[in-house]
Every structure is written in C-alpha cells, then in structure tokens.
N, CA, C and O atoms as a GROMACS GRO file, in nm:
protein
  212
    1UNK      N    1  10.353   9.250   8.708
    1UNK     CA    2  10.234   9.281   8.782
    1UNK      C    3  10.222   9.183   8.899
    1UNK      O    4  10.256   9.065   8.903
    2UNK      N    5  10.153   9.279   9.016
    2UNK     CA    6  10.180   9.151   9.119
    2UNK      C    7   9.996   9.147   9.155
    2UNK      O    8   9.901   9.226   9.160
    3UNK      N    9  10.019   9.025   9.172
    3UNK     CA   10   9.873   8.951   9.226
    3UNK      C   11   9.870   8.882   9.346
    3UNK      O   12   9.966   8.820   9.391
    4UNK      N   13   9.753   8.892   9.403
    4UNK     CA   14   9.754   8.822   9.523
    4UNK      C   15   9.632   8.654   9.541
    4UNK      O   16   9.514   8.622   9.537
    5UNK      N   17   9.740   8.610   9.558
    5UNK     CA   18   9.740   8.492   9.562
    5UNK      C   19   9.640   8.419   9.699
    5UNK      O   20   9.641   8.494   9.797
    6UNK      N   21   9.574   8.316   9.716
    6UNK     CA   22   9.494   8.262   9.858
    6UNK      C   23   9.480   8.354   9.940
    6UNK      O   24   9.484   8.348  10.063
    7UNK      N   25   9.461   8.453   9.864
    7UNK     CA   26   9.360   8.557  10.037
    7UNK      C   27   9.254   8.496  10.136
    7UNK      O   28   9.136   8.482  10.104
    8UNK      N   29   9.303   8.463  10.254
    8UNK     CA   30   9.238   8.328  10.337
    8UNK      C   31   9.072   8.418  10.359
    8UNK      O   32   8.986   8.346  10.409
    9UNK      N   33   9.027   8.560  10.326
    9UNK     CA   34   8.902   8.606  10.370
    9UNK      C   35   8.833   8.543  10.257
    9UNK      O   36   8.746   8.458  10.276
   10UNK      N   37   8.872   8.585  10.125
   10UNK     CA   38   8.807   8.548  10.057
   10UNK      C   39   8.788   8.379  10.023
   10UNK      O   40   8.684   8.330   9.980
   11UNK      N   41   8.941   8.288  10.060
   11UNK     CA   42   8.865   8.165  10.058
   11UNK      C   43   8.792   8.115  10.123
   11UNK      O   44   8.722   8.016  10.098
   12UNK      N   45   8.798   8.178  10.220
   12UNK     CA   46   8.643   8.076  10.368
   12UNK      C   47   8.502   8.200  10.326
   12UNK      O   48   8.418   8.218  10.414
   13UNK      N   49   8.489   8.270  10.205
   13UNK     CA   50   8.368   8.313  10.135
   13UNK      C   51   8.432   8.350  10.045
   13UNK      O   52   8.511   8.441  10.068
   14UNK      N   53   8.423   8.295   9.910
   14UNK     CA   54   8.450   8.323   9.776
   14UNK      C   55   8.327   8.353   9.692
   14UNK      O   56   8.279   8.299   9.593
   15UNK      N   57   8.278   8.499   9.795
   15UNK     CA   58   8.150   8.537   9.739
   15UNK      C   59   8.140   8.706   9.655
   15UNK      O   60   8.194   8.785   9.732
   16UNK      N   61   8.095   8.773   9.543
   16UNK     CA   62   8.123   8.874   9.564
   16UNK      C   63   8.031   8.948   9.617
   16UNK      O   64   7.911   8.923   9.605
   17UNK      N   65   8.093   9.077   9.703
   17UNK     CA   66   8.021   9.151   9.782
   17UNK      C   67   8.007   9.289   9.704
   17UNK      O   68   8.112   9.351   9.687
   18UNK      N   69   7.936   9.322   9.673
   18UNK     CA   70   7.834   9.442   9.568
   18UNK      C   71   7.885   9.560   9.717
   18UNK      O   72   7.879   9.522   9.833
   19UNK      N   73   7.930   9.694   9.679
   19UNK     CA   74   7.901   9.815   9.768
   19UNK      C   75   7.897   9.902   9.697
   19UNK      O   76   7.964   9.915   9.595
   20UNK      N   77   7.826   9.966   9.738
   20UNK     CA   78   7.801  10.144   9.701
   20UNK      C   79   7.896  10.232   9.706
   20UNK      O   80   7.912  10.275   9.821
   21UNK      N   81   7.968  10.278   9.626
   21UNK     CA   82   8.084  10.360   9.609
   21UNK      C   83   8.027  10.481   9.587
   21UNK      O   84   7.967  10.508   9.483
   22UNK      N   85   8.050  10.591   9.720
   22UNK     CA   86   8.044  10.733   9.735
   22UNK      C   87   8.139  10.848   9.683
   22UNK      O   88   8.204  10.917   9.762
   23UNK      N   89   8.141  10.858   9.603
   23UNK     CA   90   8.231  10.952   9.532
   23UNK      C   91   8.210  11.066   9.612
   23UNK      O   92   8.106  11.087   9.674
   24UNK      N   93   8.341  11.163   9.610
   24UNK     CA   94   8.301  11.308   9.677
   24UNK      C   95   8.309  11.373   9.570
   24UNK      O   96   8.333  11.356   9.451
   25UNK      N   97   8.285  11.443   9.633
   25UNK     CA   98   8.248  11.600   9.498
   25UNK      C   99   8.339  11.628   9.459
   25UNK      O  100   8.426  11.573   9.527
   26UNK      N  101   8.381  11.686   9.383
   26UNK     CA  102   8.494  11.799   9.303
   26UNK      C  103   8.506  11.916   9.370
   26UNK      O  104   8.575  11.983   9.294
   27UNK      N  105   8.486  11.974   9.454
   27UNK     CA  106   8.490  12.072   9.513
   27UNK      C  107   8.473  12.069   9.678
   27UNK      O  108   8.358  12.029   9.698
   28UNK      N  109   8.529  12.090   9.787
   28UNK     CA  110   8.524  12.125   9.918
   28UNK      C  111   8.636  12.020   9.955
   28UNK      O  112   8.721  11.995   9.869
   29UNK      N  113   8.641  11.953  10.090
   29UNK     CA  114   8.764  11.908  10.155
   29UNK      C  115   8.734  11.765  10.123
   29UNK      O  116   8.622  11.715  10.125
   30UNK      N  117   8.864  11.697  10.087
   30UNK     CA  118   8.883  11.553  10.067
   30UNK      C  119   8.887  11.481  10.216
   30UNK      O  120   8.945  11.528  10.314
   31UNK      N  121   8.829  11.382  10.212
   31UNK     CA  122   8.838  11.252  10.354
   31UNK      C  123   8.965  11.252  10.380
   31UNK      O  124   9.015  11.288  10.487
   32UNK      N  125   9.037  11.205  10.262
   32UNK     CA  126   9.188  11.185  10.307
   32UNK      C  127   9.305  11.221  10.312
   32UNK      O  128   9.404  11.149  10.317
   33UNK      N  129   9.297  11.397  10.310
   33UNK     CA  130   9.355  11.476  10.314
   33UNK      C  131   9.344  11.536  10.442
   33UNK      O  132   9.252  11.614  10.465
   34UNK      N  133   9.464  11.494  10.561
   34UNK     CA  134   9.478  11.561  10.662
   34UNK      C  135   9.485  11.685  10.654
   34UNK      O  136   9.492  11.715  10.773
   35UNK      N  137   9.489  11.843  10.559
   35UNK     CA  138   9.468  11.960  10.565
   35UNK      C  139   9.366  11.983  10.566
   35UNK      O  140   9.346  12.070  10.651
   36UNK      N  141   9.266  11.950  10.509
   36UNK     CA  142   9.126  11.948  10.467
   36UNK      C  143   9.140  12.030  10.336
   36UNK      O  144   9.048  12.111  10.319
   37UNK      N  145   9.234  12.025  10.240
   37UNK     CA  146   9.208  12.076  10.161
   37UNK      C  147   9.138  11.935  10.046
   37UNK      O  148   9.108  11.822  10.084
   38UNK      N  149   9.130  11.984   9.920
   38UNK     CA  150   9.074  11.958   9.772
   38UNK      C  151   9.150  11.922   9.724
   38UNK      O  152   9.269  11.907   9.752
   39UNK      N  153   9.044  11.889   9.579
   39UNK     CA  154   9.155  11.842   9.477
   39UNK      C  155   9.199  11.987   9.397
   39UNK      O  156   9.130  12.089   9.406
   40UNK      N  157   9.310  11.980   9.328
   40UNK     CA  158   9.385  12.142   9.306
   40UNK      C  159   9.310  12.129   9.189
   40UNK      O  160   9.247  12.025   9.167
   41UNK      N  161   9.309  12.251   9.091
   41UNK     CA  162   9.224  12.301   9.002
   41UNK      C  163   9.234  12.232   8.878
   41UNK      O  164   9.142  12.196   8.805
   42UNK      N  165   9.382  12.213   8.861
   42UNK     CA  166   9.390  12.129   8.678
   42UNK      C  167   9.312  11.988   8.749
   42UNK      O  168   9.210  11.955   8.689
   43UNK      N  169   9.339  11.928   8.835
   43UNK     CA  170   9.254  11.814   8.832
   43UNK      C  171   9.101  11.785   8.882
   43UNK      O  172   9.041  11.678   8.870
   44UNK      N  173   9.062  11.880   8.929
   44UNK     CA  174   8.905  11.909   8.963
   44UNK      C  175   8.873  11.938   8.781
   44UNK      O  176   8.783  11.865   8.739
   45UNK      N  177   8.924  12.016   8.695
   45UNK     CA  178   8.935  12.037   8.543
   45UNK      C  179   8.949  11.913   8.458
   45UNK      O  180   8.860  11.899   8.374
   46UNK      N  181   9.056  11.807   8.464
   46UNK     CA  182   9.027  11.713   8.423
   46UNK      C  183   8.948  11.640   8.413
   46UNK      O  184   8.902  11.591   8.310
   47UNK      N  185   8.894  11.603   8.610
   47UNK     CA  186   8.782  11.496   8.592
   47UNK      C  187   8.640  11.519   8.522
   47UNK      O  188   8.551  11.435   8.504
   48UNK      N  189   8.642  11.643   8.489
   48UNK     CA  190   8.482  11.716   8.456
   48UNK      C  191   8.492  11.693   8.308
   48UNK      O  192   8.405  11.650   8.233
   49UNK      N  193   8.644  11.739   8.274
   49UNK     CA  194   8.635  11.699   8.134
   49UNK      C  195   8.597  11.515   8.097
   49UNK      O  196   8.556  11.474   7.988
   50UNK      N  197   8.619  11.446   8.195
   50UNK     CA  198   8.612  11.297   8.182
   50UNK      C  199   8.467  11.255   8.249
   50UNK      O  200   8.454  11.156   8.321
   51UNK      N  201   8.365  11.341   8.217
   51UNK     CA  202   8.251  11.355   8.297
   51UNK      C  203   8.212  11.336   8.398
   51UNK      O  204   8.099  11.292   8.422
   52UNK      N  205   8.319  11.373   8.500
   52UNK     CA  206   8.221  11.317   8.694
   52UNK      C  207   8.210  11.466   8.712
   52UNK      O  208   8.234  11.554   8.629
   53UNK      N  209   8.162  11.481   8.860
   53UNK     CA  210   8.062  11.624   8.850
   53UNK      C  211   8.093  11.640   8.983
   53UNK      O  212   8.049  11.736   9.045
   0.00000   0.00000   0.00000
C-alpha cells in the first residue's frame, strides 16, 4: 500500500477541513463522463441494493 508521506499543504495547516459531499443521483448524466451518459443498469441496481437513492 502506498502512502503519502509530508504533503507540504497539509504541513503549513495540519488542520482537518469538513466538506459537503454531493452525491449525484442514480439516474441522468454523470459530471465525469464526457458522453453524458450514466451509470449502466446492474450498477445503478447495486447501489440501491446498498441503500443510496
């Protein structure tokens, strides 16, 4: 496993920073999918089974 070692941002603030993580939906076009497509069906199926919505 690799780790990272003196990350110089975090040593000149070795603070943690709390953010709001926006999940997208299960359904319509992903951010980071240059087609604008989705996630394909068995895995829009999985995550629901693993309760996100």
């Amino acid at each position: 496993m690799h780790y990272v070692r003196n990350d110089p941002n975090f040593l000149n603030s070795p603070v943690f920073k709390q953010r709001t993580v926006v999940y997208p939906k299960l359904d319509g076009a992903l951010p980071w999918r240059a087609d604008g497509g989705g996630f394909l069906p068995a895995v829009a199926l999985l995550v629901q089974e693993l309760g996100y919505e």
